[in-house]
C-alpha positions as CSV (number, residue, x, y, z in Angstrom):
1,X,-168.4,137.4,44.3
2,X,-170.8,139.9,43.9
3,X,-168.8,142.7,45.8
4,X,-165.6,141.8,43.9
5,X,-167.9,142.2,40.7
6,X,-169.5,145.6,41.6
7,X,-166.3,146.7,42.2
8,X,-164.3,145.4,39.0
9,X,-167.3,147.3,36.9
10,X,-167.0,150.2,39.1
11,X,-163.3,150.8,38.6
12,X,-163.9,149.9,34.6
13,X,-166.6,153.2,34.8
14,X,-164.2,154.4,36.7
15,X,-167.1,155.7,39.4
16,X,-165.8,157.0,43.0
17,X,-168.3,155.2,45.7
18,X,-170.2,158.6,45.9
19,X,-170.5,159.1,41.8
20,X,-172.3,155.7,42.3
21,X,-174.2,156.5,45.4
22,X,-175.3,159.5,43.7
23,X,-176.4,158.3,40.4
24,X,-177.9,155.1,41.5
25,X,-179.8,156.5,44.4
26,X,-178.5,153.9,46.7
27,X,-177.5,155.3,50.0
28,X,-173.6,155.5,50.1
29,X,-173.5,153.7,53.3
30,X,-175.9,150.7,51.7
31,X,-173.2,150.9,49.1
32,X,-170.6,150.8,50.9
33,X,-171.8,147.8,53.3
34,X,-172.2,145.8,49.9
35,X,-168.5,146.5,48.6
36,X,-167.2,145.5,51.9
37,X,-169.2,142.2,51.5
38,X,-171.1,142.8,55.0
39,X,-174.7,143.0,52.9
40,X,-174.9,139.9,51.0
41,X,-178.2,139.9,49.6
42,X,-179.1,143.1,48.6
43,X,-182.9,143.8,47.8
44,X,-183.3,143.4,43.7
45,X,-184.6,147.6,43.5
46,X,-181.0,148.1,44.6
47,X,-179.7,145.6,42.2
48,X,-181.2,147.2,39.7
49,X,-180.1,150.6,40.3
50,X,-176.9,149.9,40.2
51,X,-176.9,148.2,36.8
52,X,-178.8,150.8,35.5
53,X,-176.4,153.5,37.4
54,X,-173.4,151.6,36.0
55,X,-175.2,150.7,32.3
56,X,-174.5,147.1,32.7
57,X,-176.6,143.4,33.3
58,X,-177.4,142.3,36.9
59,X,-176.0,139.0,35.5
60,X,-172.9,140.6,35.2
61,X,-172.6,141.5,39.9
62,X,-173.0,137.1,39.9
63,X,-170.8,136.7,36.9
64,X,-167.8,134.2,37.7
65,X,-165.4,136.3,35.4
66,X,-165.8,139.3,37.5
67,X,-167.9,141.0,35.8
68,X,-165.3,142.4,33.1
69,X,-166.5,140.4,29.5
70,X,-164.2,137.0,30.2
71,X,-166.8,135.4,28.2
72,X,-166.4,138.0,25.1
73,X,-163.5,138.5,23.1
74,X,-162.0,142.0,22.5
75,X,-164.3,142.6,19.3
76,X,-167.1,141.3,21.3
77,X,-166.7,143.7,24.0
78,X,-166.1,146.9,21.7
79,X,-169.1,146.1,19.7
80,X,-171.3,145.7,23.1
81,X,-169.2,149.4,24.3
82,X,-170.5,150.9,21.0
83,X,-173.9,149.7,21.3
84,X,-174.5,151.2,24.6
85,X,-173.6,154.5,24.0
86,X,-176.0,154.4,21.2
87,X,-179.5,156.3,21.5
88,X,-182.4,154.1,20.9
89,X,-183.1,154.7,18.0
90,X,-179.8,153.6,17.1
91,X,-179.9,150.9,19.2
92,X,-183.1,149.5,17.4
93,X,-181.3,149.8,13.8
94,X,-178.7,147.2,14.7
95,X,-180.8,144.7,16.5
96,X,-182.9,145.0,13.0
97,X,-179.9,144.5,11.3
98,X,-178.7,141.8,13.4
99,X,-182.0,140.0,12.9
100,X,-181.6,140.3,9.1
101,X,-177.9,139.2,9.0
102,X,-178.9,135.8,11.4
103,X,-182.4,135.3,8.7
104,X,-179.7,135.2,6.1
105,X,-177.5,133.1,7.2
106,X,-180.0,130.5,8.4
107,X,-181.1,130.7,4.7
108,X,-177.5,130.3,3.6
109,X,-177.4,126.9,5.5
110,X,-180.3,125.2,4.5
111,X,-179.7,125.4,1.1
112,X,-178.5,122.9,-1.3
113,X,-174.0,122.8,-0.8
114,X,-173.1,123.6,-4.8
115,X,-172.1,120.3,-6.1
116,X,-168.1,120.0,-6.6
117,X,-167.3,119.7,-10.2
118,X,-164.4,117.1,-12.2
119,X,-163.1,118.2,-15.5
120,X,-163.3,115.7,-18.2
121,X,-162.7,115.7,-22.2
122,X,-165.9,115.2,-23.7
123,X,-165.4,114.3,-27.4
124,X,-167.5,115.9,-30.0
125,X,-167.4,113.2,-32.1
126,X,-170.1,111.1,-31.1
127,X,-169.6,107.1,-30.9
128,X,-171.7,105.2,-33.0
129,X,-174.8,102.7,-31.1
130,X,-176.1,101.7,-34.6
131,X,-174.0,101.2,-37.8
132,X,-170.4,102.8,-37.3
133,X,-169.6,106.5,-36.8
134,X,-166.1,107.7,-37.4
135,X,-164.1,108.3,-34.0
136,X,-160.6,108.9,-34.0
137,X,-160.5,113.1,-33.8
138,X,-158.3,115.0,-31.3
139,X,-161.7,117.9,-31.2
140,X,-162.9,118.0,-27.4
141,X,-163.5,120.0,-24.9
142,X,-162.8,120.1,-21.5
143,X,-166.3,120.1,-19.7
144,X,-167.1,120.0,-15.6
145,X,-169.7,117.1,-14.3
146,X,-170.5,116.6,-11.1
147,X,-168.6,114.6,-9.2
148,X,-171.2,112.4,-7.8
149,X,-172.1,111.6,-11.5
150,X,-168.5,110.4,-12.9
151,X,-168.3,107.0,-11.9
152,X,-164.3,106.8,-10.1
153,X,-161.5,105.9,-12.7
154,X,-163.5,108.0,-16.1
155,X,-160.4,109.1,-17.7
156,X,-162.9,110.8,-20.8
157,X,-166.6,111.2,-22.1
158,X,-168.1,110.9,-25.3
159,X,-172.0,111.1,-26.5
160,X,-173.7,108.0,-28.3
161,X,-175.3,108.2,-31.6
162,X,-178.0,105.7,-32.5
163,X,-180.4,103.7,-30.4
164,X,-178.5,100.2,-31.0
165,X,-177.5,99.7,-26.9
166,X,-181.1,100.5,-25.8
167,X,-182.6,100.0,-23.3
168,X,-179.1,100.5,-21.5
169,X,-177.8,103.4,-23.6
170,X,-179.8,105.9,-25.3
171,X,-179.4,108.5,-28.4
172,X,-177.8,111.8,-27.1
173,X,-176.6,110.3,-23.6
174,X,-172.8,111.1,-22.5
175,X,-171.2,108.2,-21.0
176,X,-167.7,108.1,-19.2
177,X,-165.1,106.1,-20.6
178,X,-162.0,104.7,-18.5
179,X,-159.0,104.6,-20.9
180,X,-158.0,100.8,-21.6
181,X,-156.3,99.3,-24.5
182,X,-158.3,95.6,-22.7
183,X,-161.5,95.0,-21.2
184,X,-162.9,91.7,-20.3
185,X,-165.6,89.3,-22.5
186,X,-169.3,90.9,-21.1
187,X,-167.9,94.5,-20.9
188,X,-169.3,97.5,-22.6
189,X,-166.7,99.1,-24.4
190,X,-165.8,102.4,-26.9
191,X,-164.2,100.4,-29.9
192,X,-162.4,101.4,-33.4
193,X,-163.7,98.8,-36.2
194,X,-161.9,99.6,-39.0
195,X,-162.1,103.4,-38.2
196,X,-165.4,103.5,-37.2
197,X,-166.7,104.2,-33.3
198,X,-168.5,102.3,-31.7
199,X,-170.4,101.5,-28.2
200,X,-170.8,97.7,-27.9
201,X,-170.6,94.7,-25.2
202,X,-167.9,92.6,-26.1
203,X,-167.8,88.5,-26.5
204,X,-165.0,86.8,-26.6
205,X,-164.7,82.9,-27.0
206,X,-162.1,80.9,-28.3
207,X,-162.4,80.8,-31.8
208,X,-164.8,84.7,-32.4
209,X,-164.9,87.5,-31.6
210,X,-168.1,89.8,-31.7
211,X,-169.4,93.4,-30.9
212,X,-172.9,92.9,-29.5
213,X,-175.7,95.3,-29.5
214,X,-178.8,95.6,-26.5
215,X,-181.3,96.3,-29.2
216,X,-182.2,93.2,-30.7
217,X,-183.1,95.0,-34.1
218,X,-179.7,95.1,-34.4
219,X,-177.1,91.7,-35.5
220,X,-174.0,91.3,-33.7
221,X,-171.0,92.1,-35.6
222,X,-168.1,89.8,-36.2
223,X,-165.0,90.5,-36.1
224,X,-162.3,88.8,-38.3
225,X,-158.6,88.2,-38.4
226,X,-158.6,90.6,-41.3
227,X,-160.5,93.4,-39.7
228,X,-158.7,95.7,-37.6
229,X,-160.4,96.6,-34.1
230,X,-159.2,98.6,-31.4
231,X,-159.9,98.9,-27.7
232,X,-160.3,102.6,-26.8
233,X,-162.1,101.9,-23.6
234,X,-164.2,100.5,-20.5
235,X,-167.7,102.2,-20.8
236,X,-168.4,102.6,-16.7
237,X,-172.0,104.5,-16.7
């Protein structure tokens, strides 16, 4: 191997035996005895002059792809051609560079991922957690949550007004709403009582019907036969 790879990176410098002799130092019949494979285990000085005489690693004389980059691609290898025809000083620039470039990128990687975003309508009307707020408007606008936050099947938001659904629910808080014209006896729900909005738990038993609030300042209220009450949603979080 390492006579096949002395000779693959002599061709590539395209060095005659004597161009190598001579700029290495190595005695052109040493050199000679090594590319024909009868010196196996040449002293490292001599190693080393003939790296140095052909600008390359002594890595590269034991390397299993010959010697000619198999372990780089071509952009690899160009860069590593460019760099060694560079003076020093030049030579020093990139690897400061290069040092920069990997510090940012390590940075890049250990901070926080930017949370992915869901659309929603958030209505500006706000739903009433106390005495009754109108709701029914068309004004919204279409505002990004994180996805994490949105608890899965919110079909809209809307903010509460009042304090009536503490400690659950508080003044100024945006809850998400799954679009439902039912919900179940025990849900929290956005309903429409008589046109006003409201945010309530809902009981149901066979003969009333009531919208119940978490504060106990506040009195359940009843609905009646004669009172009309619609279902605009499942409150989910």
């Amino acid at each position: 191997m390492l006579a096949e790879n002395i000779k693959v990176i002599k061709k590539k410098r395209r060095l005659t035996n004597q161009e190598l002799a001579d700029l290495s130092g190595v005695p052109l019949n040493t050199l000679s005895k090594i590319l024909c494979g009868l010196t196996v285990n040449p002293t490292i000085n001599t190693l080393i002059a003939l790296a140095k005489a052909m600008n390359c690693q002594i890595w590269e004389f034991f390397d299993e792809g010959q010697g000619h980059g198999a372990y780089y691609s071509r952009n690899e290898r160009e860069l590593i051609r460019c760099y060694r025809k560079l003076k020093p000083e030049g030579k020093q620039l990139v690897q400061r560079h290069a040092a920069d470039l990997l510090d940012y990128q390590g940075k890049l990687l250990t901070e926080e991922p930017v949370a992915a975003l869901i659309s929603l309508p958030l209505y500006l009307m706000p739903t009433s957690a106390g005495t009754g707020q109108f709701l029914d408007s068309d004004t919204y606008e279409m505002t990004d949550f994180p996805r994490d936050d949105v608890p899965r099947g919110a079909t809209f938001a809307v903010r509460i007004s009042g304090d009536s659904m503490e400690p659950d629910f508080h003044d100024g808080q945006i809850v998400f709403v799954r679009q439902s014209r039912y919900i179940e006896s025990g849900d929290v729900g956005i309903f429409v009582l008589n046109g006003e909005g409201f945010i309530k738990q809902l009981k149901k038993t066979e003969h009333h019907v009531k919208l119940i609030s978490f504060n106990p300042n506040y009195k359940p209220i009843p609905v009646s036969p004669e009172d009309s009450l619609r279902i605009v949603g499942h409150v989910l979080g």
